[in-house]
N, C-alpha and C positions, 0 to 999 in steps of 0.2 A: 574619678569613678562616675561622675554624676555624667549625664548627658542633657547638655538643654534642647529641647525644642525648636525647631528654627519655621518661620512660614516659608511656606511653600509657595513658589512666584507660578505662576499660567507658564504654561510653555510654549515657549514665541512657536518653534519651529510646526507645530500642529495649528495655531492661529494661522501662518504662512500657509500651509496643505489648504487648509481652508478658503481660503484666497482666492488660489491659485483653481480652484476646484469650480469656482465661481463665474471663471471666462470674463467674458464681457459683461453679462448680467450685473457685474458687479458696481455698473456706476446706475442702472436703474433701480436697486436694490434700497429699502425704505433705512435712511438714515437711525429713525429709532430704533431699528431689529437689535442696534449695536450695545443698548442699554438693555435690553432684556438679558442679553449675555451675564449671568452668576459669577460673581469671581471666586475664585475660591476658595472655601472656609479660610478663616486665620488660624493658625496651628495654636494649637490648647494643650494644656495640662493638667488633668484633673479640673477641669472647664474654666479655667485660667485663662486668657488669651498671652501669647507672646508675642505679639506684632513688636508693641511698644520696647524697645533699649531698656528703658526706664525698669519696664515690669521684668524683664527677664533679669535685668542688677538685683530687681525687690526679690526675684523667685532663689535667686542663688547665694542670698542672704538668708533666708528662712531655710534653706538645706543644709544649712552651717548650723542654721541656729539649732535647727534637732537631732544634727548630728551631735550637739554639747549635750543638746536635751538626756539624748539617749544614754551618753555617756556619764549621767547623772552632775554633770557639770553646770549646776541651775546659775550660779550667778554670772558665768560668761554667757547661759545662751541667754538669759536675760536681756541682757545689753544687747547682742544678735538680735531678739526677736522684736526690741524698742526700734530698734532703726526699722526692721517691717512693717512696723505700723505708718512711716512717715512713707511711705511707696502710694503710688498711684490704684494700684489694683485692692479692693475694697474688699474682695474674697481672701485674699490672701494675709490681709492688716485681720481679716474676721479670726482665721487661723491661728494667727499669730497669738492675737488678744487669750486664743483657748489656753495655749500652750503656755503663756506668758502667768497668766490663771496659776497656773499648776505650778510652775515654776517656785513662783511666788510663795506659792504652801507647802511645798514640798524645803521651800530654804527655812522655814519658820521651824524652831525645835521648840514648836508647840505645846509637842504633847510630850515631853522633856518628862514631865515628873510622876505623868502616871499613863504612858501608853497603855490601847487596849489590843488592838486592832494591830494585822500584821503590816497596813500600812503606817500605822502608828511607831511601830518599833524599827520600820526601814527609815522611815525621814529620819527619826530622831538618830539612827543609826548612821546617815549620811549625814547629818550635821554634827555628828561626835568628829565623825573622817575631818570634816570642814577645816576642824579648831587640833587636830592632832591626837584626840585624843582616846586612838587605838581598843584598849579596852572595851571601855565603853562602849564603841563603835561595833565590833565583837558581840559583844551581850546582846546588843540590842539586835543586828543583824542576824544573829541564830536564831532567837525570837521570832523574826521576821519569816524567815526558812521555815522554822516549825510552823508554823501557824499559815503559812503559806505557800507548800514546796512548788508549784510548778510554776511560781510567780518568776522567771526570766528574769529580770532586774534584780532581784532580793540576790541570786546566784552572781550576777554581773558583779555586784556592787562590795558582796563578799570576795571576788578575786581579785578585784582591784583595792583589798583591806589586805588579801593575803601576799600581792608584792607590796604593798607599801610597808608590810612588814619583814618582810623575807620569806616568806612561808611558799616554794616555789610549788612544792608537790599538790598542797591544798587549791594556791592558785590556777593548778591546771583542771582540776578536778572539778572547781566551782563553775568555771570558766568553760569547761566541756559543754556542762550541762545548761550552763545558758545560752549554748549555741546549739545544743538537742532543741529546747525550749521555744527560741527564736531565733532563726540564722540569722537574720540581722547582724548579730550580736560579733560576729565573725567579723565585718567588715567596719563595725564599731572601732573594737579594739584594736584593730592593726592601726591605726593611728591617734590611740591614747595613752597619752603620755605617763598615766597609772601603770600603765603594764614594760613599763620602759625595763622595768629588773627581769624580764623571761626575752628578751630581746636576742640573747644570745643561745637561748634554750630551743636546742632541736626539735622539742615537743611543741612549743608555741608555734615556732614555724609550720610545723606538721597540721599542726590543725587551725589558724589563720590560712595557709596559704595549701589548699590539700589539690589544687590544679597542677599545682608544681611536680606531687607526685604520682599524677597522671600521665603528664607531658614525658617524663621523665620513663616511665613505664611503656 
């Protein structure tokens, strides 16, 4: 899905026109003119450069990494977002180090014994999911919801509780709305392996993939 960036080369055949443009003039014509000639820009992303091999490996490691991010899968993007750091590009290790931050606190079930806060009650509630432990995960998550309805992830994080349990009707419903929320969320989930039990469900398809019936129409 992702697209990388690629630099853009001069294009010989308008240097050629130019040349040719030039006749004979062209051998009295001052050698330095050729150095004033701008090359041009290196292609960027989000002021990134991708000339370097190197930095477009580091960019498309960090695209992994928040795609786990997003997917509330903090210890794999973890490890994804360590290897960013060791990249050449010093903007993008910056990035990483944020998410890497967050990562980090969001896997701590910190505030395990006296959440307050509706992000209090989602971590803790993502670290119930961690260790299996359903319920709990539940409690804490509606919490979450209450205290924070239009929070996108608190919804995400609840439908990926409700196929880990079987609960398929709820998990469309959660899952709906954290794709009103933030479409994102749509292209998250089609490749998270949480939602692996709606796989065969009409409805997941329908609203994961709603080109299909466009195309189709």
């Amino acid at each position: 899905m992702r697209r990388m960036a690629k630099a853009r080369k001069a294009s010989s055949g308008s240097s050629g026109h130019a040349q040719r443009g030039k006749g004979r003039m062209a051998s009295h014509s001052n050698p330095q003119k050729k150095k004033n000639l701008n090359p041009p820009p290196p292609a960027q992303r989000g002021g990134v450069e991708l000339v370097d091999p190197r930095v477009q490996a580091q960019l498309k490691t960090y695209d992994e990494a928040l795609g786990l991010f997003h997917q509330q899968k903090f210890a794999k993007a973890k490890q994804e977002l360590e290897k960013v750091l060791e990249g050449p590009s010093k903007e993008l290790a910056d990035r990483a180090k944020m998410h890497l931050r967050i990562a980090e606190q969001r896997m701590k079930p910190s505030a395990e014994q006296n959440p307050k806060t509706a992000d209090e009650h989602y971590q803790r509630g993502v670290a119930m999911m961690n260790i299996g432990r359903w319920d709990d995960a539940r409690e804490s998550l509606l919490k979450a919801r209450k205290a924070s309805p239009k929070a996108d992830y608190i919804h995400y994080a609840l439908a990926a509780l409700d196929c880990l349990t079987g609960e398929a009707d709820s998990a469309m419903e959660n899952l709906k709305v954290a794709i009103e929320l933030r479409p994102e969320n749509r292209f998250h989930a089609r490749n998270d392996e949480d939602f692996a039990f709606l796989q065969e469900d009409p409805r997941f398809t329908e609203l994961l993939y709603p080109e299909k019936d466009g195309a189709g129409g």
